[in-house]
N, C-alpha and C positions, 0 to 999 in steps of 0.2 A: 411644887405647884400647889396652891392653894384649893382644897374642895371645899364647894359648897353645900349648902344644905339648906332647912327652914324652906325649898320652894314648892314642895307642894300646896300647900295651904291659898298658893298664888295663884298655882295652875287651874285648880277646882274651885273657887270661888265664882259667884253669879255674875259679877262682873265681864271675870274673864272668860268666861263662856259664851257670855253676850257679844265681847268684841271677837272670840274665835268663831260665830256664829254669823256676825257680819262678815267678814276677813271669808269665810270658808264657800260663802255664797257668791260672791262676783264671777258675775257672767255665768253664772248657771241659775236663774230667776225661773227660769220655766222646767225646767229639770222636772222628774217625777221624783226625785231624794227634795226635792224644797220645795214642792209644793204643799208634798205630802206632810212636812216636818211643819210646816206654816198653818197647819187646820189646831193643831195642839201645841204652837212655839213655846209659850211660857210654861206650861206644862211640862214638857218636854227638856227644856233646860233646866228645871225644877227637879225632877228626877234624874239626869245625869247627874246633878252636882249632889246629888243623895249619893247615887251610884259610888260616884268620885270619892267622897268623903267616909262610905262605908266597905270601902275597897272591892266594892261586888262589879265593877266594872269590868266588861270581858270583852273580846274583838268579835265581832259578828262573824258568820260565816263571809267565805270572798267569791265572787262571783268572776271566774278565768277565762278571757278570752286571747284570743292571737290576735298580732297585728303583722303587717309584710313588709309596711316604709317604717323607715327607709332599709331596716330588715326584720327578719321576721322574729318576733320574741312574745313571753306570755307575759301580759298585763293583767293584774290584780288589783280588784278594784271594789269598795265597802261601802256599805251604805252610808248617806247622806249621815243621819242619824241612826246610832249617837258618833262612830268611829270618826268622820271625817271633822266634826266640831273639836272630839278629841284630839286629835293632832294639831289643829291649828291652838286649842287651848294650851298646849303644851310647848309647841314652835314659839307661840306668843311671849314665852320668860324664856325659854331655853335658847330661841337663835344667838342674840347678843353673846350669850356663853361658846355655843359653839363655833361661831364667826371668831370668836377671839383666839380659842385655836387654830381654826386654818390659815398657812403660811398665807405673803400675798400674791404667790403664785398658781392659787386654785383657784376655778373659776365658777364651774361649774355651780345651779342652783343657789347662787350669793346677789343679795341687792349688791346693785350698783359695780358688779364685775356681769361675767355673762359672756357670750361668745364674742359680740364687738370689744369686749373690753381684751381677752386675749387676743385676739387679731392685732389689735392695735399693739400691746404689748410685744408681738412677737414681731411684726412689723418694725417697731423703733429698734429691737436688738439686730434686727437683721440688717438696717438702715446705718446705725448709726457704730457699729462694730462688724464691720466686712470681715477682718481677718481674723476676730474671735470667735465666727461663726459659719465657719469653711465645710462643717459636717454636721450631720443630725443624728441623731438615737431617737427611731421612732419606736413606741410600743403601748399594745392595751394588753388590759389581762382578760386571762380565760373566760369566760363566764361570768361575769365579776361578781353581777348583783347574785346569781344564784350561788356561787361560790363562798360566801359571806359567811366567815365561822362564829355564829353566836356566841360560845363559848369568850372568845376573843373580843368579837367586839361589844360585847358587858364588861371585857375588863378595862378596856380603853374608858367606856363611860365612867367607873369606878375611881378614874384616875382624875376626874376633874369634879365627880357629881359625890355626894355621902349623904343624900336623903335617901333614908328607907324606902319609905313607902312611893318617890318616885322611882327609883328603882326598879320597883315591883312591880309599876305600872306598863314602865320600860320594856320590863324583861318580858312580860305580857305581849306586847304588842312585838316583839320580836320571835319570841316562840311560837307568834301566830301562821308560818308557814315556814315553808327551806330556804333558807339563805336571807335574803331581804327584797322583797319582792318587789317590782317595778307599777309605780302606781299609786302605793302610798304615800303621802304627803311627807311623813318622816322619814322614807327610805332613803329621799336624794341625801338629808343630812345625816342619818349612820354612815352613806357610802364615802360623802367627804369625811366624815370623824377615822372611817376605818383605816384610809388612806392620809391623816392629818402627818401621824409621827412619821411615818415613812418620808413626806414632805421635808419634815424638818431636819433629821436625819441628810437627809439629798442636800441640802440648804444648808445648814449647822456642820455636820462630822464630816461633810464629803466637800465642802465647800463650792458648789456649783454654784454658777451663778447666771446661767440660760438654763432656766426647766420652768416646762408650765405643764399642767395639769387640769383638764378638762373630760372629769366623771373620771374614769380607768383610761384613757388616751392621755401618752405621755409622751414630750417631744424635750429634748437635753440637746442643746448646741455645743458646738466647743471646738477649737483649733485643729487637735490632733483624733486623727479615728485611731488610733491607736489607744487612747486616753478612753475614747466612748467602748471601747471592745471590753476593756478591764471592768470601767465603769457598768456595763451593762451585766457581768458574771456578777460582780458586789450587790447589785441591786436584785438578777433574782435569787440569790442566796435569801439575801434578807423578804425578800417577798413570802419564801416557802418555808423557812423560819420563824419567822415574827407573825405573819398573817397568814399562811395557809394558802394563798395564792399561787399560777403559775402564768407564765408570761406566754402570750398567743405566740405562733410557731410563723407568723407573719413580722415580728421584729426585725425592723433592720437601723443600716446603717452607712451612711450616701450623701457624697458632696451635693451641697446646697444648689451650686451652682448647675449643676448637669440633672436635676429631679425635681427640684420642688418640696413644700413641705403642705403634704396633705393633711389641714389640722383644719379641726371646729368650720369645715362649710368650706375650706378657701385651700389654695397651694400658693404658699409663701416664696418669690425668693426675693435674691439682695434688693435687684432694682424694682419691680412690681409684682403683684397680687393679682391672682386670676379665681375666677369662683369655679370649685370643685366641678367635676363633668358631671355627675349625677345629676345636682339641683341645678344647673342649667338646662338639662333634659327636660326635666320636672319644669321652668321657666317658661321653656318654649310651646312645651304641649299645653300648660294654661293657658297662655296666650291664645294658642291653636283652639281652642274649644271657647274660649269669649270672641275670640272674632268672628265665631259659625256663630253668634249672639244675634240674631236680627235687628230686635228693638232691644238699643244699649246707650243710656246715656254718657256724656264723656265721664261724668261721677260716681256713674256704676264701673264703669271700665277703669279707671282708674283702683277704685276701692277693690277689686277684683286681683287684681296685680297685685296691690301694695306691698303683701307680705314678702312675693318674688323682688320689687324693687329694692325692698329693706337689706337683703342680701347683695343684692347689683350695686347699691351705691358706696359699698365701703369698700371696693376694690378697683382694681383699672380694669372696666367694664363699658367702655364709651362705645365702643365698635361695634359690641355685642347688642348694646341701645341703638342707635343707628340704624343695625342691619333687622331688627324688629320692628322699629317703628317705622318702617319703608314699608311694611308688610302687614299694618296694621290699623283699624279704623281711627283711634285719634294714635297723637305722638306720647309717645312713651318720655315722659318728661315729665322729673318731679324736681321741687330744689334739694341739691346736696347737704 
């Protein structure tokens, strides 16, 4: 595999600051991190790319809070300026690199893949391969992001990247807390890099050819559950080997046809798709609380849902529409 080099000079230049400065701010225009960064911008981007170029660049303190949906975990999360321009200055040359290594069975955090794009994917295997797809291997791992052995995953970077001093800047923002923290912009893409080779591996030496992978949730189809029982000891061998990982104690392994495959939001099987029972909970009680809405236009009310419909319209969901929009001030009706 060919490594690269010569990209820091890319990453810290005034250009690319400026485009990771545009890029870093959508949808957060009001924010107190851009507004604040907006009284001194050019300024401000003047001295990171000093920063940048004289290596004195360091990760600010993080500021930790908990969150409880869809469950409970700690979010780390760095100021506007200079940390969050950082990452996007860096995403900005480095995606295209590390999108090249992820197989095309990862999803998670990628343009133009994402959870509709596995759904669908897992959908035509299940659709169009009945009897190669009679059992599942479902599994996440432990802890994942907090589990992340820096050690490991700088060597992985090593294996594609030979700049110095990105590197350095690297290893910086990695040693900025335990494991790889949830929140930072560059964490979703260490998490797919750490788990890339293992991909290929599953793909390449093991020759599978139903696995998708969606952040640390891992779904393997296949004929024989005899085949998935072997297959799943090989994998976490190599998990707790190669990357230090251990596999949730919640693994299993269960005809399609009698369970379902509870992945990315939805439970797959052969003939149709149903949306997971949580975010349908979550569906209804929206709705429940816009329709206690007094004064609601049908624009508001529609805009209000959306995000719930966005998930209702990629599966067989009609009934579930129906039986809401009886019970609700306008009709629940968008186009497919």
């Amino acid at each position: 595999m060919k490594r690269l080099g010569n990209l820091y000079g890319r990453i810290c230049s005034l250009e690319n600051l400026q485009l990771a400065d545009e890029k870093a701010r959508k949808g957060k225009l009001r924010s107190h991190g851009v507004v604040k960064h907006d009284r001194h911008r050019e300024e401000n981007l003047i001295r990171l790319h000093e920063m940048l170029q004289n290596g004195t660049f360091r990760t600010s303190e993080y500021d930790i809070f908990k969150i409880y949906e869809p469950k409970e975990r700690e979010i780390y999360r760095l100021p506007y300026f200079p940390d969050r321009i950082v990452h996007h200055a860096v995403m900005n040359v480095l995606e295209p690199v590390f999108v090249s290594i992820f197989t095309a069975d990862t999803y998670s955090c990628i343009k133009n893949r994402g959870i509709h794009a596995a759904a669908e994917k897992v959908k035509r295997a299940l659709r169009e391969n009945h009897e190669e797809t009679k059992y599942c291997l479902k599994i996440d791992i432990r802890k994942f992001y907090p589990s992340i052995d820096h050690d490991t995953l700088k060597r992985l970077l090593r294996r594609k990247i030979k700049d110095v001093r990105l590197l350095s800047l690297l290893d910086e923002v990695i040693d900025s807390a335990d494991g790889v923290p949830i929140g930072n912009y560059l964490s979703q893409y260490f998490a797919n890099l750490y788990l890339s080779y293992f991909d290929h591996w599953i793909k390449e030496a093991k020759s599978v050819r139903f696995y998708f992978r969606y952040a640390d949730d891992i779904v393997v189809l296949h004929q024989d559950k005899g085949y998935l029982h072997g297959l799943f000891r090989e994998m976490q061998v190599y998990l707790a080997d190669n990357l230090k990982l251990q596999v949730k104690g919640n693994w299993q392994i269960f005809p399609v046809a009698a369970r379902g495959i509870d992945f990315v939001g939805y439970v797959f099987y052969h003939t149709h798709t149903r949306l997971r029972k949580n975010i349908k909970q979550r569906f209804c009680r929206r709705l429940a609380r816009v329709n206690r809405r007094k004064v609601l236009t049908e624009a508001e009310f529609k805009q209000r849902i959306c995000p719930w419909w966005g998930w209702a319209k990629y599966c067989n969901s009609i009934n579930l529409i129906n039986k809401l929009s009886k019970n609700s001030k306008y009709e629940i009706k968008f186009r497919r």
